[in-house]
N, C-alpha and C positions, 0 to 999 in steps of 0.2 A: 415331695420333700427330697433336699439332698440324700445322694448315697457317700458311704464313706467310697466307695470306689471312686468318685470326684478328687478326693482324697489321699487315695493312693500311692500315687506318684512322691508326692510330696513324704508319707509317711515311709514310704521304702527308703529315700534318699536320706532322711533323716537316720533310720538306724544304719543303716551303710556305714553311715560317721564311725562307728560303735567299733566298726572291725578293726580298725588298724589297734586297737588300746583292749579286746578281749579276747577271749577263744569261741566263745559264745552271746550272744545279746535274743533278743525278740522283743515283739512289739504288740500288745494288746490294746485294739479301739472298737468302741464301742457307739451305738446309737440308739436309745429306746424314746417312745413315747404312746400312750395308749390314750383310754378314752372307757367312763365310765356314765352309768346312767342309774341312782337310784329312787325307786319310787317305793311310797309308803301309805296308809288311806289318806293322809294330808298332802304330801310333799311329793312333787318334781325335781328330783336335783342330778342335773348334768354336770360332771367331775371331770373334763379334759387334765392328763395327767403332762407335767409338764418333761418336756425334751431335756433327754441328760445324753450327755455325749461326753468323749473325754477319752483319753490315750495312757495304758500303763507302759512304762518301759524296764525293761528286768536286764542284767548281764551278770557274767559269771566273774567270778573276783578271784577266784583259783579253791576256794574254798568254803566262800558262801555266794549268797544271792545280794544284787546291788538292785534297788527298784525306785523311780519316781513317777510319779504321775499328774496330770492335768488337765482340767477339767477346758473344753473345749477342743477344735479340730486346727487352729489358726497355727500359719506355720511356726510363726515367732514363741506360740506355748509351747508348741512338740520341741521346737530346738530349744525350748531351756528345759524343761525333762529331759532329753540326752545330753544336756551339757550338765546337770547335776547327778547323772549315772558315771561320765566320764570322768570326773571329779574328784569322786569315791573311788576306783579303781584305782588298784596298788601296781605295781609291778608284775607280780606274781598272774595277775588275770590273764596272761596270754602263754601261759607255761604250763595250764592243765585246764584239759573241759572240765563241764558238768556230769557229773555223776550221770549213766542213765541213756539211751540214747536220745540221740532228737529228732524231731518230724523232718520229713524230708517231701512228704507227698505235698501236693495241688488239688484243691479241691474248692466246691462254688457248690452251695445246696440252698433252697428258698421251700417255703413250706408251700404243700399246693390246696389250693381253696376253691375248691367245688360251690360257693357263693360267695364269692369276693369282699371280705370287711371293708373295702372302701364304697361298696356299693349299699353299705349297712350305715343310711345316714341317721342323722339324728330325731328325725321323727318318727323314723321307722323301728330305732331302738324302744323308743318310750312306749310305742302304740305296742312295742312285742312285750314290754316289761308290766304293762298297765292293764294290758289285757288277759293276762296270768295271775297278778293281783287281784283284778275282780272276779274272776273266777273262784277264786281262791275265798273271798270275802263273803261269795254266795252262801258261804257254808254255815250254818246254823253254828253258834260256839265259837265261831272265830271274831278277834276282836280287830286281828291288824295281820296285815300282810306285808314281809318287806323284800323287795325284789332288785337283783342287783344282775345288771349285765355289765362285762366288762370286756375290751378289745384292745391289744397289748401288741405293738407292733418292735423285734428287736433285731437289731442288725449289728454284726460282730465280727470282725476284721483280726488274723492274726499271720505275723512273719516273721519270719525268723533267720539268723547269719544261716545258716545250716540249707535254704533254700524254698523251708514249707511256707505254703499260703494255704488258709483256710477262711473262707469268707460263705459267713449263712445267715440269712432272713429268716427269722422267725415270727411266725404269728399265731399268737392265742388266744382263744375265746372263753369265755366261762360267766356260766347262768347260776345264780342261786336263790332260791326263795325259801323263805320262813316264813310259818305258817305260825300266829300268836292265838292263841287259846284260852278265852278266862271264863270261870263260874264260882261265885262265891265266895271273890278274893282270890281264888287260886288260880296258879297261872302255866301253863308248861306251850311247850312248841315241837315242831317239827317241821326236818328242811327237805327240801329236793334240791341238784345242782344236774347241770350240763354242764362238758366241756373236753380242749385239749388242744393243740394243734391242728391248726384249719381252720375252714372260713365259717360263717355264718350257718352252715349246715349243721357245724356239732350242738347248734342250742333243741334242734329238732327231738334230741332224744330227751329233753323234758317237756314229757306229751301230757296231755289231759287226762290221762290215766293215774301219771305219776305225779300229779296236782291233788286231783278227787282222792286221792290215796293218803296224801302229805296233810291235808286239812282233817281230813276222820281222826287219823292217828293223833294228831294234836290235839282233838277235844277227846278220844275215846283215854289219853294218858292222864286227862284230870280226873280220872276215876281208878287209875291203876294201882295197885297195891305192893308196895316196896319189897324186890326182890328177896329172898331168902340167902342167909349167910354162911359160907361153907362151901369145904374140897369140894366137886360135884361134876359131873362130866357136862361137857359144852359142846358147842356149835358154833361157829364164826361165822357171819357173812361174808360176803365179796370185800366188803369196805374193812372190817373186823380182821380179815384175811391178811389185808394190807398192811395194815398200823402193824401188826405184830411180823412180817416180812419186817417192816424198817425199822422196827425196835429192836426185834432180838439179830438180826444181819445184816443192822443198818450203818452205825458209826464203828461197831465193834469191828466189821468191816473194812474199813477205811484203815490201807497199809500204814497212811503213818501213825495212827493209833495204836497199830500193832508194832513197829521200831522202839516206840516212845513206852512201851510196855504197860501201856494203857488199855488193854482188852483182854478179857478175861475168854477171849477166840485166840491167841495166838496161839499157845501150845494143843489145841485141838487140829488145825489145821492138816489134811491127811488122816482123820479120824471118823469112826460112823454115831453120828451124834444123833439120827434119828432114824426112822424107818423108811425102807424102799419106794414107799408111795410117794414122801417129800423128796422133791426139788424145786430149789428155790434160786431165782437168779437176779440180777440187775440190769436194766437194758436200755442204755439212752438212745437205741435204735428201733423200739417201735414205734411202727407209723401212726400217727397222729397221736401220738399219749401225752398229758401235758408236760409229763418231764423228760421229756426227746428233745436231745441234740441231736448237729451233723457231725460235732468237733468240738472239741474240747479246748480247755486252754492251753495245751501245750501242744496243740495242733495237728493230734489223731483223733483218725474217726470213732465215733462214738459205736459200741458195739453190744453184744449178747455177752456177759458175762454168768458162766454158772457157777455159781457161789457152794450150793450143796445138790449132789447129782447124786438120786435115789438116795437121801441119809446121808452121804459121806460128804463131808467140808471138806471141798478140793479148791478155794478160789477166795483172795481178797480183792480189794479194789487196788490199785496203783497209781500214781504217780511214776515219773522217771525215776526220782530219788530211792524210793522202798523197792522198787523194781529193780535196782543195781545193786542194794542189800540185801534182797532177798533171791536175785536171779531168777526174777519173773521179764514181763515185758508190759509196760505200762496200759491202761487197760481200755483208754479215755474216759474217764474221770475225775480229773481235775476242773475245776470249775471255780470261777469271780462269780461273787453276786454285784459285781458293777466292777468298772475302771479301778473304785477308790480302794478294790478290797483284795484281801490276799487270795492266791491262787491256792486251793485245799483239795486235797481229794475229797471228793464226794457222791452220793449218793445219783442215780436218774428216774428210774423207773424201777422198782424193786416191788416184787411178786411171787406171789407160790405160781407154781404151773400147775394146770387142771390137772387130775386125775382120773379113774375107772368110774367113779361111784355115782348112785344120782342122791341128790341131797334126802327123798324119803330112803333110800337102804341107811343113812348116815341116821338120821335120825330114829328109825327105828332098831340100831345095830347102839346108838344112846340110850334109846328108854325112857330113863327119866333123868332130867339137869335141865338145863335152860341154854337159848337161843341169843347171841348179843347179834343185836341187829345197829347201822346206823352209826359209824364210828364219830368221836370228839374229839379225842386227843388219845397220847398216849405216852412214856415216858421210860428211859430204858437206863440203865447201870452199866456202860462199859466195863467196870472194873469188876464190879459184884457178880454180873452174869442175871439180878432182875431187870424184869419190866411191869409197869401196867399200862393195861388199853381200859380206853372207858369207852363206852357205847351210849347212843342216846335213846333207845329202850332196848327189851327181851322180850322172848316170851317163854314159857314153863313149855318142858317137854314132856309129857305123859304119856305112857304105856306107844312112844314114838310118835306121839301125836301131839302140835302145836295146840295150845289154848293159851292160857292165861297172859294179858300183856304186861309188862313192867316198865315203869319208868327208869331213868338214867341206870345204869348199870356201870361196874368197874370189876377187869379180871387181874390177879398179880399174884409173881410167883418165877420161881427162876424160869428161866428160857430154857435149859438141859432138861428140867423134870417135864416140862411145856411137852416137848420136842420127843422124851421117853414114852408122853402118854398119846401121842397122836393116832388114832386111829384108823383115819382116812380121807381120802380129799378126792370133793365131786369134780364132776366132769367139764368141758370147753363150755358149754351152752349155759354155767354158771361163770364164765369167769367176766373177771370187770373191772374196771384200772379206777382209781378215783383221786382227781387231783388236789395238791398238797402244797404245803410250803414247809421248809425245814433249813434250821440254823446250826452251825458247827459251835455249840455249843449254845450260846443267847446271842448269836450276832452271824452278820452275810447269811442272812433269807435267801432263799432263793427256790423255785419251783421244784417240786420231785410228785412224781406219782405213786404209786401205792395200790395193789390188789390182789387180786386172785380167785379161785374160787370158795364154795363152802367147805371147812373141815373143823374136823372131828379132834377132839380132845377129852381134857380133863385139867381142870386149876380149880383157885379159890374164886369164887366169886361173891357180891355182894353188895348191896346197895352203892352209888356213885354220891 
């Protein structure tokens, strides 16, 4: 398949146009196309996802942003998107930058795959998807299995007056199965997934283990007994870990939220809002996570951001913009969920960092409360300062000892009282990223990950 580097030449000369009429311009283009395979005890269905491509173009007006966009790479589109940016700009566009600095670096990143997805044809997706399925279907109580592999190829082009190119291939894989469960009209499930950045290797870590495991749970929840309701001390998982990193430091986070006095983090910022054991950061730079970038859209490297270092909130996300009102330095962050959409700060990879502890001191230093295993969702109050996580079971923690399992489960309660009562957080050999999708508000989805390891709390909980 084309690259947009074919491309190139043509899209450099095009914003070049841009100079003589602003102080600043850039050029966002884009190429995705992936490839999906779901099976279920009846159906085969291969889902080729279709090829979007397409060029934003942004310049500075003296005052605000000028943007058009167009869908495909042909030169005659790119030149009417910068002939309708040039259009819009006043006089004033070449008599003051953009707020913020701009990228200035060079840079070329491609994701690397230890079993190359193109050598992951299509018969060999279905026989990996089919033969997990039946496995899966061996199990006494299970009614249906439904398996989803999925391979996601994206490439992303950005330049700017200022001199940055940033140009990165990305490719991601992601496995997940549900396991359906029925007796007696009643019905419940449970999933496994694989995945992240890189080739065909990252589906390996949904093993047979973690199959045998996903089918029992599914039929042992049609006999589970609905959680207990009330304050009570808890336990997160790895995945549980995560939702609550990007719920309560997730959007509240994100500097322009905080300009716009929309987070109820702003006046914290420079404050110890928890204990020594938490630190929690954002990192569109680890390797292979599924919410890793090389580059952002405004064409710095995507990097380690620590948010809270031991308790203290030292760190938002940035942009150029909030980074010039706040005299930070942008953070890479900003991110399109396509060509068509606006440029936001937002989230990549956002996690607690492991701790000292192993997960039995944690639970026996708990007692008694309960276990949320298996995250669903979760839901957070930038203004308010609540959140809830919901999990797809628990289990009862007794005299520090796991037993009883519970079906669905939901925790909620402010994020400060959360964050006052944390205990403590296990070790590296617990931790684990689990990927996600998340929208700035109900709109522009786009991939973020999400983990950490196990820790130690106290909230409300209670049936989901």
């Amino acid at each position: 398949m084309a690259s947009l580097t074919d491309s190139e030449p043509e899209l450099a000369m095009a914003l070049r146009r841009l100079e003589p009429k602003t102080s600043y311009a850039e050029l966002f283009a884009e190429r995705t196309h992936g490839h999906r395979v779901n099976v279920d005890r009846q159906t085969t269905t291969p889902r080729p996802e279709p090829t979007l491509a397409g060029v934003a173009v942004r310049a500075w007006d003296g005052q605000r942003w000028v943007e058009a966009c167009t869908s495909g790479l042909q030169a005659a589109s790119v030149a009417a998107a910068v002939d309708a940016v040039a259009r819009r700009l006043s006089s004033a566009a070449l008599s003051q930058g953009p707020p913020g600095p701009s990228a200035t670096g060079r840079g070329e990143a491609t994701t690397v795959e230890k079993r190359p997805v193109a050598d992951f044809g299509l018969e060999e997706r279905i026989e990996w998807a089919t033969t997990r399925r039946d496995r899966v279907l061996g199990f006494e109580g299970i009614a249906n299995c439904f398996v989803n592999v999925a391979t996601y190829h994206e490439e992303r082009l950005f330049l700017n007056t200022a001199g940055a190119r940033a140009h990165q291939r990305t490719v991601r894989v992601l496995g997940n199965l549900t396991a359906i469960a029925t007796e007696g009209g009643k019905v419940d499930f449970d999933y496994a997934w694989a995945g992240g950045c890189g080739g065909v290797e990252l589906l390996d870590r949904m093993t047979d283990e973690s199959l045998d495991t996903t089918a029992k749970e599914a039929v042992a929840l049609l006999k589970a007994h609905a959680a207990p309701s009330g304050t009570m001390n808890v336990v997160l998982d790895p995945s549980l870990t995560g939702t609550f990193a990007h719920e309560s430091f997730g959007h509240g986070t994100e500097a322009d939220q905080i300009v716009r006095k929309r987070s109820y983090l702003g006046p914290l910022l420079g404050t110890q809002v928890g204990p020594e054991c938490l630190t929690l950061v954002d990192n569109g730079a680890y390797p292979g996570a599924w919410g890793s970038i090389a580059f952002d859209e405004e064409g710095w490297p995507a990097r380690r951001n620590v948010l809270i270092d031991k308790g203290r909130f030292v760190e938002v996300l940035h942009d150029r913009e909030s980074a010039a009102l706040l005299h930070r330095h942008p953070t890479g962050n900003v991110r399109r969920a396509d060509f068509l959409s606006r440029p936001f700060v937002r989230m990549t990879n956002t996690y607690v960092e492991p701790g000292d502890r192993s997960l039995e001191e944690l639970l026996e230093e708990t007692r008694d409360g309960v276990l949320l295993q298996s995250f669903t969702s979760g839901i957070e109050d930038p203004l308010g300062g609540n959140m809830q996580l919901k999990s797809k079971k628990g289990r009862r923690i007794e005299h520090g000892e796991l037993t009883e399992l519970y079906p669905s489960m939901a925790l909620s309660g402010k994020v400060l009282e959360f964050l006052q009562h944390i205990r403590g957080v296990s070790g590296p050999e617990d931790f684990g990223l689990t990927p996600g999708f998340c929208g700035k508000g109900h709109s522009d989805l786009l991939v973020t990950g999400a983990g950490g390891p196990y820790l130690a709390s106290r909230a409300i909980v209670g049936p989901a």
